[in-house]
Every structure is written in C-alpha cells, then in structure tokens.
C-alpha positions as CSV (number, residue, x, y, z in Angstrom):
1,X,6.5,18.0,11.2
2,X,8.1,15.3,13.4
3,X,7.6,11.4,12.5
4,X,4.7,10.8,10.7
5,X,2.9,7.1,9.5
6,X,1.0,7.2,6.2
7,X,-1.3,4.3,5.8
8,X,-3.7,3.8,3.3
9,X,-7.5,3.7,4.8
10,X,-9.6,1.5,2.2
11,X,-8.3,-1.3,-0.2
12,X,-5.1,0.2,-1.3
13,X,-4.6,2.1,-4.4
14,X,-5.7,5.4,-2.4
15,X,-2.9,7.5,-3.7
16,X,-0.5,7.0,-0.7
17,X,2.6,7.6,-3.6
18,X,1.9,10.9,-4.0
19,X,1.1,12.2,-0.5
20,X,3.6,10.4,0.8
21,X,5.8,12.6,-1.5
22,X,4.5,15.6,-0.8
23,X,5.2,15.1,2.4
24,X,9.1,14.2,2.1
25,X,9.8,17.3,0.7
26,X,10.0,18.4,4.5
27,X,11.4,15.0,6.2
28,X,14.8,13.6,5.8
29,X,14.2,9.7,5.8
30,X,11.6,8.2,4.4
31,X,11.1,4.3,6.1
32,X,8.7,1.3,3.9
33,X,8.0,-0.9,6.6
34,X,5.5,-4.0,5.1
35,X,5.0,-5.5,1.8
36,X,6.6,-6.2,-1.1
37,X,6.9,-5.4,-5.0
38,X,2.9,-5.9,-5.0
39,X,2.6,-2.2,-3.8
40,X,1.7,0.5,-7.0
41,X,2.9,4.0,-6.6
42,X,2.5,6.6,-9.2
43,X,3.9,9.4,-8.8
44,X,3.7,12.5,-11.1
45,X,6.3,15.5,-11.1
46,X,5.8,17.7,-13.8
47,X,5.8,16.0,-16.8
48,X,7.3,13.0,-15.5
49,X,5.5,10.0,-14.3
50,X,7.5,7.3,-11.9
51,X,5.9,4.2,-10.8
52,X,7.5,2.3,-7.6
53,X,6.4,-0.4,-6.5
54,X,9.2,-2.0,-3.9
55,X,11.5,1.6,-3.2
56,X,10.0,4.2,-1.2
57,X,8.1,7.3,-2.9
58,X,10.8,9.2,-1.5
59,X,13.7,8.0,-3.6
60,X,12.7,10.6,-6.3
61,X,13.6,14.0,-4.2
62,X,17.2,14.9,-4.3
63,X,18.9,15.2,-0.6
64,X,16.6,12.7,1.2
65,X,17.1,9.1,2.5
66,X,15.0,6.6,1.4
67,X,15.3,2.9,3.8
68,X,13.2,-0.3,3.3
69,X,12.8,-1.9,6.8
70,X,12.9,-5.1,7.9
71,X,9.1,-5.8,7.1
72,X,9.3,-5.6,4.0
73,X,9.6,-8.9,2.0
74,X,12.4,-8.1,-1.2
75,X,12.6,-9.3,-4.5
76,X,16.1,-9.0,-5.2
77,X,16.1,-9.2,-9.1
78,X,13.2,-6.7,-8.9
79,X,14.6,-4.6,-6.5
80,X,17.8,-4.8,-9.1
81,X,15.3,-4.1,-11.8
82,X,13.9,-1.0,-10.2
83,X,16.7,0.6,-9.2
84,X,18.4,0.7,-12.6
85,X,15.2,2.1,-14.4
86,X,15.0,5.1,-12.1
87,X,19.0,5.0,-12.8
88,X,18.5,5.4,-16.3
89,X,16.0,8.3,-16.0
90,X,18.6,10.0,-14.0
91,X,17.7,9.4,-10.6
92,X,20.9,9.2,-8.2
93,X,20.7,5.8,-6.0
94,X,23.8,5.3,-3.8
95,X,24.5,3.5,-0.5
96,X,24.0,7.6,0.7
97,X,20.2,7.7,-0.5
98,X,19.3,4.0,0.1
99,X,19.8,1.5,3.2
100,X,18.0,-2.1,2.5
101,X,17.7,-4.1,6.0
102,X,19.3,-7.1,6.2
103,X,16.8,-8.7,8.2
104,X,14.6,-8.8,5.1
105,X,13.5,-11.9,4.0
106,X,13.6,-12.8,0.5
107,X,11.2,-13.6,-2.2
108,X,12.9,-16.5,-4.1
109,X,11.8,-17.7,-7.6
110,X,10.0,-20.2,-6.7
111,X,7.7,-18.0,-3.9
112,X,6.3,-16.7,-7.3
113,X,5.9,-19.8,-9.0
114,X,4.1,-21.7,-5.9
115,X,1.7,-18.0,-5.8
116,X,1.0,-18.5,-9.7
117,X,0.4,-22.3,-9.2
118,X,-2.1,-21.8,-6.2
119,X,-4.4,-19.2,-8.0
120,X,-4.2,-21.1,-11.5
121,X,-5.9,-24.5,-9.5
122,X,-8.4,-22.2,-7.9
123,X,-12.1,-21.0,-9.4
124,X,-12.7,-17.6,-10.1
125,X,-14.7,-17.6,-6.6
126,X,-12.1,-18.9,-4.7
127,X,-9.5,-16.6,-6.4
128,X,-8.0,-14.1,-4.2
129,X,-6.5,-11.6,-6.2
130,X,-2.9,-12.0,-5.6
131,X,-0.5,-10.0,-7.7
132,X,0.9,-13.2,-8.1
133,X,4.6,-12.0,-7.0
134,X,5.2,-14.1,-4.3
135,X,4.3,-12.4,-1.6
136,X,2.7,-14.7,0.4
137,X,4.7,-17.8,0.5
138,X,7.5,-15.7,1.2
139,X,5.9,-14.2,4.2
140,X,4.3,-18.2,5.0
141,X,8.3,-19.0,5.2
142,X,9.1,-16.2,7.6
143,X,6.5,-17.1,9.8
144,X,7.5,-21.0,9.4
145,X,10.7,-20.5,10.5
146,X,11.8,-21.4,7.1
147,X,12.6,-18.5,5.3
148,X,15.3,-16.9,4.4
149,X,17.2,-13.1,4.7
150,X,19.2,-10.8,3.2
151,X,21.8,-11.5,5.6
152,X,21.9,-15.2,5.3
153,X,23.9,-14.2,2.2
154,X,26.4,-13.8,3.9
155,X,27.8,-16.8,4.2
156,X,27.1,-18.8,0.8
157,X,27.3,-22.6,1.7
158,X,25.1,-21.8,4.8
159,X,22.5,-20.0,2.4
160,X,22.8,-22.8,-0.3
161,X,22.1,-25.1,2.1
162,X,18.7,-23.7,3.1
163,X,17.7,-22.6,-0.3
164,X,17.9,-26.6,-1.3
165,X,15.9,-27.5,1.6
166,X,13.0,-25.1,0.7
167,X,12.9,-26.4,-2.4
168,X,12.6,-29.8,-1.5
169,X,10.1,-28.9,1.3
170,X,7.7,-26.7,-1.7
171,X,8.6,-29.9,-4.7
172,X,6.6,-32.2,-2.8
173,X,3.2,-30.1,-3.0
174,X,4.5,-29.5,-6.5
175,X,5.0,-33.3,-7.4
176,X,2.1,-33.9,-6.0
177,X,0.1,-31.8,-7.8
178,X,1.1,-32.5,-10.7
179,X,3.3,-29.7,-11.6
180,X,7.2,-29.7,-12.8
181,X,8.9,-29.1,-9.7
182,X,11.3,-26.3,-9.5
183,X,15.4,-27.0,-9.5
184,X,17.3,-24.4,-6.7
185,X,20.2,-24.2,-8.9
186,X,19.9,-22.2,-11.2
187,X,17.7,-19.8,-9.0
188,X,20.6,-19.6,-7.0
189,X,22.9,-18.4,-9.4
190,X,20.5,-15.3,-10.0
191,X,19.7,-14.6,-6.7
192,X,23.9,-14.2,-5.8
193,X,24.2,-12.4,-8.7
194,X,21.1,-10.0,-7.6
195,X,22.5,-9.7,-4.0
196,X,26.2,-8.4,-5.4
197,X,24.3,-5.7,-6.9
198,X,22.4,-4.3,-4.5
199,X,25.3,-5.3,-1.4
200,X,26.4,-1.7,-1.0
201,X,23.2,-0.8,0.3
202,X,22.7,-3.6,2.7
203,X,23.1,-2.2,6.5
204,X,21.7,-2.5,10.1
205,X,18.8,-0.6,9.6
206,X,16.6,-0.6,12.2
207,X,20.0,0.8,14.2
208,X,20.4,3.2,11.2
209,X,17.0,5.1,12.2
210,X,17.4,4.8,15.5
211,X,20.3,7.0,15.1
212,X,18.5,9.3,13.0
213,X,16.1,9.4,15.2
214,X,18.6,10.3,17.9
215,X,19.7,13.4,15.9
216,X,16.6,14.8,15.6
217,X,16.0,13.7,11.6
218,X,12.4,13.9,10.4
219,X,11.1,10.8,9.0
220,X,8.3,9.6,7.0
221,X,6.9,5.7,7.6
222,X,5.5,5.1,4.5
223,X,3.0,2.1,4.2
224,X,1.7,-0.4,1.4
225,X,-1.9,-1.5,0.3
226,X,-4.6,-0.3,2.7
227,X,-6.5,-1.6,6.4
228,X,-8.3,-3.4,4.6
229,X,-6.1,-5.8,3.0
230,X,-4.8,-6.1,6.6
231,X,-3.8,-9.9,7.1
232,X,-5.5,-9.5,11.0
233,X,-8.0,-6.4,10.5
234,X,-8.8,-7.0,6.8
235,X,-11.6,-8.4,4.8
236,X,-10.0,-11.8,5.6
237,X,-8.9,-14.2,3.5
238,X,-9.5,-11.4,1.0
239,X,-6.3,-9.5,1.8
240,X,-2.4,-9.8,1.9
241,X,0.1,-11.6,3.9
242,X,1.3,-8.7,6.3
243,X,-0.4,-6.1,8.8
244,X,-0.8,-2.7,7.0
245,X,-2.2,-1.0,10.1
246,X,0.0,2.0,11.6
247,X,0.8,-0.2,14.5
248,X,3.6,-2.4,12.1
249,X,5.3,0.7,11.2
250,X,7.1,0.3,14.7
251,X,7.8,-3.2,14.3
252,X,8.9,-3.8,10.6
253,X,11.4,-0.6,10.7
254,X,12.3,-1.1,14.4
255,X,11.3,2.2,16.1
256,X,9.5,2.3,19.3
257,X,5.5,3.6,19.1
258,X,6.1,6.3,21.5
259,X,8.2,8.1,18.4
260,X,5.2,8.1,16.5
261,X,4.0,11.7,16.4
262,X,1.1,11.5,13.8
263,X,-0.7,9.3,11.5
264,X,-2.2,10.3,8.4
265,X,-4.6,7.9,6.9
266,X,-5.2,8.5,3.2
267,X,-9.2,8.2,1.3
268,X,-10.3,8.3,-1.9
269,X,-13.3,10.4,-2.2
270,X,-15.0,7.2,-3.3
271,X,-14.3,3.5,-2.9
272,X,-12.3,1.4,-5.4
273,X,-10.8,-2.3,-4.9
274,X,-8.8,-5.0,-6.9
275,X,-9.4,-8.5,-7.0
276,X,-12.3,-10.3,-5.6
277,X,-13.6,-9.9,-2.1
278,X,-16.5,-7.8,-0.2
279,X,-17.3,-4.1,-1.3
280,X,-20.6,-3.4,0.5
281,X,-20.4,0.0,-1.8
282,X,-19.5,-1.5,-5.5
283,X,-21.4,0.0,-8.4
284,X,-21.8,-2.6,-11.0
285,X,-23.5,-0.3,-13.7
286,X,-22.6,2.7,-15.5
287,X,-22.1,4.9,-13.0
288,X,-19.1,2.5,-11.5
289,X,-17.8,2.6,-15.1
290,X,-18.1,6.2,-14.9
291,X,-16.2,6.3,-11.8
292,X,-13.4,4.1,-13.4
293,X,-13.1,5.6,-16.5
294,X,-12.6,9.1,-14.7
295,X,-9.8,8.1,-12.4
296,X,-8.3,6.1,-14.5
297,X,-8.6,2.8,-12.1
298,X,-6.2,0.5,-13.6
299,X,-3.8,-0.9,-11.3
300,X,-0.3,0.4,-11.1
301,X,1.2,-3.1,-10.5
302,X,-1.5,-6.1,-11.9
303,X,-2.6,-3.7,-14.8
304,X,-6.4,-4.9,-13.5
305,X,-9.5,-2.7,-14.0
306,X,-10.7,-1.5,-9.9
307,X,-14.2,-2.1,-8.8
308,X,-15.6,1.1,-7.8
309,X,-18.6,2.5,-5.7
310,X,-19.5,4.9,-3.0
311,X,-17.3,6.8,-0.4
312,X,-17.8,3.9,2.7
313,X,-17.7,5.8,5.8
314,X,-18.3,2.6,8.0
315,X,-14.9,1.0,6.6
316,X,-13.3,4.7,7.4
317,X,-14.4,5.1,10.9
318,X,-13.0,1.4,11.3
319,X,-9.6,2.5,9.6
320,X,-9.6,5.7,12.1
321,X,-9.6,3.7,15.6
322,X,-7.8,0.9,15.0
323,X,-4.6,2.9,13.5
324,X,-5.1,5.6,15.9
325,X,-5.6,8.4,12.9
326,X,-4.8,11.5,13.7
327,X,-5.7,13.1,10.1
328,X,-7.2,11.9,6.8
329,X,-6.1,13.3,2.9
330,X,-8.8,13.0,0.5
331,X,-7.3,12.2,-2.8
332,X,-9.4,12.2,-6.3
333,X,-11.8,14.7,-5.2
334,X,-11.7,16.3,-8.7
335,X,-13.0,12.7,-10.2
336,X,-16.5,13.7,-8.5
337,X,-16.3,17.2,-10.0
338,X,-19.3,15.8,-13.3
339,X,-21.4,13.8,-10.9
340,X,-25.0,15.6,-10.5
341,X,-25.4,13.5,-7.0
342,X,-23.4,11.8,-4.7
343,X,-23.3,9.5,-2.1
344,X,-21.9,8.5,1.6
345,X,-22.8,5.0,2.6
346,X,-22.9,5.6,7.1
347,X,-24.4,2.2,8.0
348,X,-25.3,-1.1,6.5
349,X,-28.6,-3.0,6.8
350,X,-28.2,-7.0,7.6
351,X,-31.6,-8.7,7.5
352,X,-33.7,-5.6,8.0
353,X,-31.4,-4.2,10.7
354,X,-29.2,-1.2,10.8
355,X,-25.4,-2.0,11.4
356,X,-22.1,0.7,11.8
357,X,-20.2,-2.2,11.2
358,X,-18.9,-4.7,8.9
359,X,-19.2,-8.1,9.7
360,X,-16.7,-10.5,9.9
361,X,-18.7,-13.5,8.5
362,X,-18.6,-13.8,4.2
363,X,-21.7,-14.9,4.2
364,X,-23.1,-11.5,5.8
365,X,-21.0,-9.1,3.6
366,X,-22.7,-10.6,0.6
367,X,-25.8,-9.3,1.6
368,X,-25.1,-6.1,3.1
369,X,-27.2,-3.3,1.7
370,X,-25.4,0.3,2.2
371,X,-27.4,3.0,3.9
372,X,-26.6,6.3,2.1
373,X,-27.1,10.0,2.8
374,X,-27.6,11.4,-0.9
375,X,-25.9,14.8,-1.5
376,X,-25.9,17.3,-4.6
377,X,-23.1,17.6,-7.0
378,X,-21.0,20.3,-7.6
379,X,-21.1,20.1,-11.4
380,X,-17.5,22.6,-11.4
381,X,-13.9,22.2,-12.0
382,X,-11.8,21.2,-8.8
383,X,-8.6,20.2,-10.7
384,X,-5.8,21.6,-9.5
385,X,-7.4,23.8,-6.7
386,X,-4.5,24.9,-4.1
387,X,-6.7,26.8,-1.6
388,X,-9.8,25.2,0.2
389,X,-12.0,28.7,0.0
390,X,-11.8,28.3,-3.8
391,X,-13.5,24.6,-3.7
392,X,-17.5,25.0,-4.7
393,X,-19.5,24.9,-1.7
394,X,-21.5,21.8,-2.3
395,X,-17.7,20.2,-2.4
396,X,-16.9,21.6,0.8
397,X,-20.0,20.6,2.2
398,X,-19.1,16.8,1.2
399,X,-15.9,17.4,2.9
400,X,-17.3,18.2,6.2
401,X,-20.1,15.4,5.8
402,X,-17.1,13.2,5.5
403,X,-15.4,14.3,8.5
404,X,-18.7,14.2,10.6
405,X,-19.3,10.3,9.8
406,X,-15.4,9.2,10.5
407,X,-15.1,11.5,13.1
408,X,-11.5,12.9,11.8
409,X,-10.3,15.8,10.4
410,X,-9.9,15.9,6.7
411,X,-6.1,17.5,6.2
412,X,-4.9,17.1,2.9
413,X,-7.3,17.5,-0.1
414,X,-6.2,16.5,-3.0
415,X,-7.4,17.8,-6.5
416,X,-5.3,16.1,-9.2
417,X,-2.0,13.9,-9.6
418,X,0.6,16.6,-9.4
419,X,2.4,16.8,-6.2
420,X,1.2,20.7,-6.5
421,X,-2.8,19.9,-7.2
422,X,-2.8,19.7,-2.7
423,X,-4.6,21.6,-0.2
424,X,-2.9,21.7,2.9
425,X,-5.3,22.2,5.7
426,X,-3.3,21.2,8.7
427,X,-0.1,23.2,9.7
428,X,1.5,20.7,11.4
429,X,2.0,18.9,8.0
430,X,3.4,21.8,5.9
C-alpha cells in the first residue's frame, strides 16, 4: 500500500470514517484535504464509539500522523472543542500526531451566523440542507479574496484589521435584512484565544508531506461528504462549498497527482442522502423506513433522519470516471441481510426514454423514473463476516451485479461497524 485517496461515491455519509481507518493501520500519515466540521465520522473500536467531524479518522491509532491540509476550512473553537474530548477519553494529541496548515482559512463566528440567517429566510423548497456551520461563507470569503487564514494570526493588528472589515462588509446584508448585525469584538477575543491553543500544531504543511513523501512514508488522503455534494460535479446547488472529487486531494494538501497510487471510492449497498435535493432512487414508504431504521440513518453531525432508497448504479459509474476509481468498498451490506428482494437502479427513463445519466437540469431529476434489475434476497446473517466464501450466494451475486453496472472492482466489503466486520478483497490494500 503506497498513497491512497478515499472519497466517498454517493451523498456522503457512506462510511468513509471507518475504512478510512482500517486502512491507516498500515499508512503513517493520514492527510483531510476539503471541508470542514460539517463532515460526520463514526468510528467504532471495540466497545468504543468516536465521532470526528473536523480531525482525521486517523487521529485514534497510536504511532500515526494525522495532518488537516490547506483545503480544509477550520473552526478553531471547534477544532479546540474536539481535540480536548478525544483528550479526555485518553487519546494523545501532540504537535508529534497533529500538523494543522496554516494556509487554512478560518470559519469565523459570524460565517455561522450569516449560514443560519440564509436558511431561516428560505422555504423548505428552497432549503439546501446546510449543516449550518459556516461552511460556505467561509469558503465564499476565500474565493472573494476576503478571507482570512490561520497564518494571518500571526500578526494581530494586521488580522484585526481584516476581521473588522468582514464584518462591516457581511453587517450591511445583515442591516438590511433586518437582522442585529454582528460586533467583531468580541469574536475576536475568542478566536485569539482558540488560536493559542491549538498554535503548537500550526506548520508548513503541504512542505511537511512533501517530505514524508520524500522518505518513503505511506499516507492516506482522506476525504469529506461524497461526488455528489461536489460544488462542480454535484447535484448542484444541492451540495457543499468545495470539490470532494479525488482530483482536490492534490490541491488542498499540496502533493502533486502523479503521487497518487490508488483511489478507493467508498458505496453503501443502498442509497441514503441528507437534506433536500434529487434522489432518482428515494423510497418514501415503508420499505425506506425499513432501510433507515436498520442502518441507523441519523446523521453523525446535523442529527437529521437520511432519505433512503435503492443502490443507484448510474450515480456510481459517474463517481468511478470522474475520480479516476481504482476500487470501491461496499459498506452496510449486512443492513440488506432481512430484505426478501432487492434492487439496482442501471438507467433512468426521462419522458419515455431510457438514460445512463443524470441530468443536469432540476426540472428533469424531478421526474426521473429509475430502471431496476430486481434480485432475490438472501434472507441470512452477514454481520461480521471476515471472509468473502462465507457470504450467502445470492449476496455475492449482488456483489458482482454491482461491479458489472459501475464497471469497478468491489475491494472492501464491509459487514458491520467494527473496524474487524471487513473483507479485504484486494491485496494491494492489506
């Protein structure tokens, strides 16, 4: 195993936080490269249960090094927040395990107010699901040449300076709208105070890995959300503020592509997604509850039930070219195990025609119908199945069915929450 980008293939929430820790048991430096603090990871070791949402999955192993690059937009008082809870729970976090870019921008208080102020004003059909963190303003700044970075700190008056100025640029929408605007002051004081904490670990990262890199180190670039929440690729305006393709792992950790040696892209055996937005495969009846209520599809970081529906192999075979997959995991296939059928959407239809696509326009994805190929439960146990000749053979059949339709090899299968609950299928990842 070499350097590997994990990306999540549907609408996030695919289970990323576990593979993505089963595989740093064999790399050395584990990289996030895009997002924020709206990314959910669960993790489950044992009989403890760790949920991240801004460090990398990799902080948890002992002897590995765990680097947010400088795509990744950071909360400092959450970051500060997150740090001491795995602190408490005995988790060692030094400048040694943990390097924070300093070409990150921030996510100041009032990015978070101006998110919660935009959705509030909307409809619940213009609503579009934010976590409501900040995110996007804060990536809106960096893109407006406005924004500002970890190592603007640096130099207080300078950062002080700008901080007022943003404020006074985001109180006149506020004024206007008839909201209390937001004073920089005392905001200011919290976010020095945030940045003193987590100083030690500030560095030249992207140099940093590079090094690494230069040594020989294994390393692990470990994504956020999924394609489809892609700001470029994604069911637009439907998704989040950054690129969660494979091809940004280069540029928000600073490593050129040619390093790249593999990318896993990681499935549910079905569909689930947060939020509004089009999901050609929802199931709206029981049977979505029944999907929900057997993989426990509550979100990690909003705490919101997820839609669910059918595995969607048009979305997959989408996710597969544009990252440039090399191999998929299959996570939840145990949630499937009391289903009598299922079901593989391969095309849509769009006004009596069959499609391998989905289209771009919103008014088309409403009325997508999915075309399914129908295939028999395995009504057995696959919980915690470690070998892939002890899976049922209707389960294995699904398996290959998948594979055929996204035309990519299914690696990984995983059969429950544990890190152990894996089949391994490809060497190159073990």
């Amino acid at each position: 195993m070499s350097n590997i980008v994990v990306i999540g293939t549907q609408w996030g929430d695919e289970g990323k936080g576990k593979i993505v820790d089963l595989l740093s048991e064999k790399s050395e430096i584990i990289v996030r490269f895009q997002g924020g603090h709206n990314a959910g990871h669960t993790l489950v070791i044992g009989s403890n249960e760790y949920k991240l949402s801004l460090l990398p999955s990799g902080i948890i192993r002992k002897n590995k090094i765990s680097i947010i690059g400088n795509g990744v937009v950071v909360d400092l008082l959450h970051l500060c927040k997150e740090i001491n809870e795995l602190i408490v729970r005995d988790i060692s976090i030094t400048p040694k395990n943990l390097k924070l870019s300093e070409n990150c921008f921030l996510i100041l208080p009032i990015h978070k107010y101006i998110d919660e102020l935009r959705e509030g004003i909307k409809n619940s059909a213009e609503k579009i699901g934010t976590t409501g963190r900040g995110i996007g303003p804060a990536y809106e700044d960096k893109v407006g040449r406005r924004g500002l970075r970890i190592a603007d700190l640096k130099n207080k008056v300078f950062f002080e300076k700008k901080m007022r100025a943003l404020y006074q640029f985001y109180n006149i929408w506020i004024a206007g709208s008839g909201f209390k605007k937001r004073n920089y002051k005392k905001d200011l004081q919290l976010i020095f105070e945030s940045y003193q904490k987590v100083q030690p670990y500030v560095c030249n990262t992207w140099l940093e890995l590079n090094k690494y890199i230069k040594a020989e180190k294994k390393i692990l670039f470990e994504g956020a959300q999924g394609t489809f929440l892609d700001v470029d690729h994604g069911t637009y305006p439907y998704v989040t503020s950054s690129n969660t393709i494979s091809g940004n792992a280069t540029i928000g950790s600073g490593v050129g592509p040619n390093l790249i040696s593999y990318v896993l892209g990681i499935t549910k055996a079905y569909t689930t997604r947060v939020g509004n937005g089009p999901f050609p495969t929802e199931e709206k009846g029981n049977l979505g509850e029944k999907l929900a209520k057997v993989g426990k599809e509550i979100g990690t970081v909003t705490g919101r039930k997820r839609r669910c529906g059918w595995f969607d192999a048009v979305l997959i075979k989408k996710a597969v070219i544009i990252s440039g997959v090399s191999g998929l995991a299959l996570t939840k296939l145990d949630v499937l195990d009391g289903f009598d059928e299922i079901k593989i959407c391969y095309a849509y239809k769009l006004n009596g025609k069959q499609i391998d696509f989905l289209p771009l326009n919103e008014d088309e994805q409403k009325i997508l119908i999915p075309v399914y190929k129908s295939l028999p439960g395995w009504q057995s146990n696959t919980f915690g199945i470690k070998k892939f000749e002890d899976l049922p053979n209707k389960a294995v059949t699904f398996v290959k069915e998948i594979e055929k339709l996204v035309m990519c090899s299914i690696d990984i299968i995983s059969t429950g929450p544990d890190r152990l609950h894996t089949i391994v299928l490809n060497k190159f990842l073990s």
